[in-house]
N, C-alpha and C positions, 0 to 999 in steps of 0.2 A: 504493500500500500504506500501510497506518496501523504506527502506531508499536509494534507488540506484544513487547515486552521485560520482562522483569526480571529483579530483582536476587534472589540469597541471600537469604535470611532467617536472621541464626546463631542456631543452637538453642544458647544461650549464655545463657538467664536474662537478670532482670532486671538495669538497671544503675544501680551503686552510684551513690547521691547523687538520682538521680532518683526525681521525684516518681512512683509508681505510681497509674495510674486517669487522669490528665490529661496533657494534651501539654506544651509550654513554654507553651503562651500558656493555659493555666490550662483546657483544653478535656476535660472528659469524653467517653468514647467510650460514645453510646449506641446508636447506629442503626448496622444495619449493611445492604449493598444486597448482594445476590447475582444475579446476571446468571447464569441459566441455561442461554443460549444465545445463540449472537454473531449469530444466523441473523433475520431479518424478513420477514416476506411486502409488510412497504410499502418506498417508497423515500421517505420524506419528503427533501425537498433541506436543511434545513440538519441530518439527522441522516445519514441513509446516500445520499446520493446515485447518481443511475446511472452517473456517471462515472467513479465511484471501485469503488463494488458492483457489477458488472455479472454477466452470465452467467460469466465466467471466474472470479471473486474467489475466491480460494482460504477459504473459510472452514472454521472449527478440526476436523479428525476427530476422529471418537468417541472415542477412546482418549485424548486431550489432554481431554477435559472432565470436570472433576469428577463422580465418582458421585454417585446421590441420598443413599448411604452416608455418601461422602466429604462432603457437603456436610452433611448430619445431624449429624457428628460434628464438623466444626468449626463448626455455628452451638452445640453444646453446651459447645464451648470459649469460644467469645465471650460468650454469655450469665455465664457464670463470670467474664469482664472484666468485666462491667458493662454488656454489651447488652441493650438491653428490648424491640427494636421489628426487625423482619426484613422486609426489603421484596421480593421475586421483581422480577426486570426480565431484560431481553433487550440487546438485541434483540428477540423479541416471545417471552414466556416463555412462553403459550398453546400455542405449538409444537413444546414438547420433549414428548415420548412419555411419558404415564404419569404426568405431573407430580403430577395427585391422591397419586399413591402416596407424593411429597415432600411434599406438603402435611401427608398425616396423620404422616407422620416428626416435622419441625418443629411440627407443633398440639403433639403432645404434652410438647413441653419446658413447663416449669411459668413461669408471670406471663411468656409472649412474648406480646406482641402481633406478631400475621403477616397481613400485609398483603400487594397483589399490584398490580405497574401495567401496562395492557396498552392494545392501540391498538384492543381493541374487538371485532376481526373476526371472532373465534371465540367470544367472551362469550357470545351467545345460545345456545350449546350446550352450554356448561362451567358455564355459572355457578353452577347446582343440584348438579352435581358437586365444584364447588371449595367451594363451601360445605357442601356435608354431609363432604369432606375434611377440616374446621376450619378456611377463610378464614375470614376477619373480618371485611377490607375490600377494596375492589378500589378502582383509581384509573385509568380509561380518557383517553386521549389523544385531545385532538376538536379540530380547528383550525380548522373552521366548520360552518356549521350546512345554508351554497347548496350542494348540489352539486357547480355547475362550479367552486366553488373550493377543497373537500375534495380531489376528486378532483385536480384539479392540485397540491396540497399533499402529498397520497400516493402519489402519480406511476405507481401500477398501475391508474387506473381503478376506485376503488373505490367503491362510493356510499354515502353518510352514513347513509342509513335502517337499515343494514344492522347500524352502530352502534348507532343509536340503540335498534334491538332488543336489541342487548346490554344496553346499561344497562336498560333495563326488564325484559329478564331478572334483571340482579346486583339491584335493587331488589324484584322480586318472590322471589328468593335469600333475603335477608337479608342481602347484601353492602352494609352501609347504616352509616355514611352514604357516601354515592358522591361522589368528586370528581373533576371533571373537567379535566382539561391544555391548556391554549389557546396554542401559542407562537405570540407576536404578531410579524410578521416585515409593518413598513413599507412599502405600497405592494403588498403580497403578499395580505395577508388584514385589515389593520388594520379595514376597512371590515364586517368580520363578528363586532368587539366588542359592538356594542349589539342584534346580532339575538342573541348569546351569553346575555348578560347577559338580555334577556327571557324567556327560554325557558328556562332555569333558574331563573328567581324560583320563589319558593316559592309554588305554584299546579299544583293538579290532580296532576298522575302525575308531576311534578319535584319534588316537594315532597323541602329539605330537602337535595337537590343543590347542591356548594359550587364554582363556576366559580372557576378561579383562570387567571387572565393570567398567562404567562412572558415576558420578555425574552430576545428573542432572543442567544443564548449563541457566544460562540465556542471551542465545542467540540470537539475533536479539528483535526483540519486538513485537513478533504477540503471542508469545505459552501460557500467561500467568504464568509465572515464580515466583512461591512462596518460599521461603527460606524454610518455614515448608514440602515441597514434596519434598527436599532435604536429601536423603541417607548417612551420612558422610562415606567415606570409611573403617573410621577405622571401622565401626559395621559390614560392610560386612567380611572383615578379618577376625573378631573375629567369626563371623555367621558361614564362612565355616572353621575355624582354629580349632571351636570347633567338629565337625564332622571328618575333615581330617588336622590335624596341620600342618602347615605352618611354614616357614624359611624367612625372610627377604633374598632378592638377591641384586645382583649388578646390575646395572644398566648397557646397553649393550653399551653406547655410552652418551656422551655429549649431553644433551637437549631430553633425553631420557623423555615422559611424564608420563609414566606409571608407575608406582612403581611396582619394583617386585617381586613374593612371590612364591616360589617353594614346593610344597610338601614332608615333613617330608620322606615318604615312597617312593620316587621317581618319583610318576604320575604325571609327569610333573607340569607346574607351570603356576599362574595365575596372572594376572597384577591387577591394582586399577588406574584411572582416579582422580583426587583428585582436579581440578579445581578450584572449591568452597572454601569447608575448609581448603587446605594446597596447596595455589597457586605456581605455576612451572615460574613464568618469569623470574625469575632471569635467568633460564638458556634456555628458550626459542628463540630456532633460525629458526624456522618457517617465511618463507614470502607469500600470497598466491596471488594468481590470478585468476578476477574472469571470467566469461564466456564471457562476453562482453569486457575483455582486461583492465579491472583497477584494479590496483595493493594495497592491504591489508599487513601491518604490524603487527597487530594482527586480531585476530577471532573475536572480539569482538569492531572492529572500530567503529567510524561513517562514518567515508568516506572515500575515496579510491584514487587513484594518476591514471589518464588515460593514460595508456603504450599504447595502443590503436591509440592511439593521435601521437606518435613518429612512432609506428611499419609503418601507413599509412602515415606519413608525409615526407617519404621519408629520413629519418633518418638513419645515417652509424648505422653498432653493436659496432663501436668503441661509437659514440656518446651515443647512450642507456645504452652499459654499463656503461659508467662514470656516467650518471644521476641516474643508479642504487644504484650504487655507491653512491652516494649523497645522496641519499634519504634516505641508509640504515642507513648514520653514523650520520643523523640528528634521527634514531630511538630513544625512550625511553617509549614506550608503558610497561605501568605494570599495566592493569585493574585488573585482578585478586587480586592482593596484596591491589588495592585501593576497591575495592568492599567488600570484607573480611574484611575492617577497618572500613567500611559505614557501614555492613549489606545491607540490600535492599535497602536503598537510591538513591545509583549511578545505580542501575539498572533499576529504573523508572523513573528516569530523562532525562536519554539519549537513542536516537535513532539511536538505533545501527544497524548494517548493517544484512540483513535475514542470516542463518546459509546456505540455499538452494541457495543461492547465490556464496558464496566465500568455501564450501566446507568444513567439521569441522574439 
C-alpha cells in the first residue's frame, strides 16, 4: 500500500508576519497539477508497478474523488492565489468519464493556461474532443519508440503505434505544440535515446514536437529506485549533441523544469529533466492536488493537507483561499537538493506519497 494520508488544512486565514504569494524560500505558487484519477490502464514499473497495483489494489471510490464541480471551484480559488497554468494528470486522466465536461468548466476561467499529460492510449479518440472542450496543450508519455521495449516499459502489452496515433491525432487537434515524456531508466530503455531524439526532429508530420528526457525519479516507494539505473542528463546531451549538436536555450519562464537544448541546425529542440543530479527547487513553484482533494507541496511528500475537508465543510473561497495562502508561505520543501546531498539514504527512509496519486 502507498502512503495516502493527510493532514487539516485550518481554515484560519493568513498568517501574521508572512510573506503572502511566496513560500520561505522566496517561491511563487504558479502551477498547479490536479490528478483526476488515481486509476491507469499501464503499469509502467518505476511508476505503478504490478507488484504493488495488482488486480486487488484497493483504488479510491467515487465518492472520495473530487467532483468536476469541486475541482472547478477550487482551480477558481487558486487562480485568485496566483495560479496561471492547470495541468490534468492521473494516473491516466483520459479515463475519468466525461472529462470534456471538466475541461470546458476550467477553459472558461479567464488568462489559465490548461494543459493535459496523458500516456497516449486513448488520444487518438479524444483528442478532437478535448480540444474543441478548450485544451491547449496535451503532453503524452513515450518511453520508446521499438516495441518490444515500450511494451515491457508499460507492462500491459501495449504497442507504441497505437500512441503514436495519438499524437498525430493531438497534432492534427491543435493540441500543439506537443511534448513528449521519455523517463530514461539505465540498462532498461537508455539505448532508445537517439532513435527518440531522431524521430522527433523537426521533419515531416513531427515537426515542432519537443522530446524531453526525464531522470529516473525516486518517487513514491513501491518502483524500487536505484541511484545506479539512474541516466545523468548531462550523458544524454552529450549522446545526442554528439550525432546532432546542441545549443544551451533559455528557459521559457520562471520554475521552468526542463532545461533546454535547441538544435545546432535548426530541428527544433529538446528538453532534459535533471531531478536527480542537478535538482530544480530553488525555483520550483508547483503545488498539486491529488484525486481525492488533499493538497501536495512537493512530488515527493509524505503527506498531504485535506482541501477536501474545507471544499465539503461548507467553507467561503474567501476562507480557503486564505488557508491556501497559509499553507503556501509556511512552504520550504527542497527534497531534491536534500536527496543529492544523502545519495540514496533519504530515499529509503521515507514514505513518500505514490507518483499515481498526486500526478508527476
Amino acid at each position: 500500500m502507498d502512503a495516502r494520508r493527510a493532514a487539516t488544512i485550518p481554515a484560519s486565514g493568513k498568517i501574521a508576519g508572512d510573506a503572502v504569494g511566496v513560500d520561505r524560500r522566496g517561491r511563487p505558487m504558479r502551477d498547479l497539477r490536479i490528478s483526476i484519477t488515481d486509476r491507469c490502464n499501464f503499469r509502467c514499473t518505476y511508476c505503478m508497478p504490478k507488484t504493488v497495483f495488482g488486480r486487488d489494489y484497493p483504488f479510491l471510490p467515487r465518492e472520495k474523488l473530487l467532483s468536476f464541480e469541486e475541482i472547478a471551484r477550487i482551480a477558481r480559488i487558486f487562480v485568485a492565489q496566483g495560479i496561471s497554468k492547470i495541468r490534468l494528470t492521473g494516473g491516466e486522466p483520459l479515463l475519468r468519464r466525461n472529462i470534456e465536461r471538466l475541461i470546458e468548466m476550467l477553459a472558461s476561467i479567464p488568462g489559465l493556461e490548461l494543459t493535459l499529460t496523458t500516456n497516449g492510449s486513448l488520444l487518438s479518440k479524444k483528442a478532437r474532443s478535448l480540444r474543441d472542450a478548450g485544451l491547449q496543450r496535451v503532453t503524452v508519455s513515450l518511453d520508446a519508440l521499438d516495441d518490444p521495449t515500450f511494451r515491457k516499459m508499460n507492462d500491459v502489452d501495449f504497442p507504441v503505434a497505437q500512441v503514436l496515433e495519438g499524437i498525430a491525432a493531438a497534432e492534427a487537434a491543435g493540441l500543439a505544440p506537443i511534448k513528449i515524456n521519455m523517463v530514461v531508466k539505465r540498462g532498461t530503455n537508455d539505448h532508445a535515446i537517439l532513435p527518440m531524439a531522431r524521430y522527433f526532429r523537426a521533419a515531416g508530420a513531427n515537426a515542432g514536437h519537443i522530446v524531453r528526457f526525464i531522470e529516473y525519479m525516486d518517487v513514491g516507494s513501491s518502483n524500487g529506485w536505484k541511484l545506479d539505473e539512474v541516466m545523468p542528463s548531462a550523458e544524454v546531451v552529450n549522446l545526442i549533441s554528439a550525432e546532432f549538436p546542441l545549443i544551451a536555450s533559455d528557459p521559457n519562464y520562471l520554475g521552468e523544469v526542463a532545461e533546454r537544448w535547441r538544435y545546432r541546425d535548426g530541428g527544433g529542440e529538446i528538453g532534459v529533466i535533471s531531478s536527480v543530479t542537478q535538482a530544480f527547487c530553488a525555483n520550483c513553484t508547483r503545488v498539486r492536488l491529488s484525486t481525492d482533494g488533499s493538497l501536495y507541496t512537493c512530488l515527493f511528500a509524505q503527506r498531504g493537507h485535506d482541501l477536501r475537508g474545507l471544499l465539503r465543510g461548507g467553507q467561503s473561497d474567501a476562507v480557503i483561499g486564505d488557508a491556501l495562502a497559509a499553507l503556501w508561505s509556511r512552504r520550504s520543501d527542497n527534497y531534491s537538493e536534500l536527496r543529492t546531498a544523502q545519495t540514496t539514504e533519504l530515499s529509503t527512509e521515507l514514505k513518500k506519497i505514490e507518483m499515481s496519486y498526486i500526478g508527476g
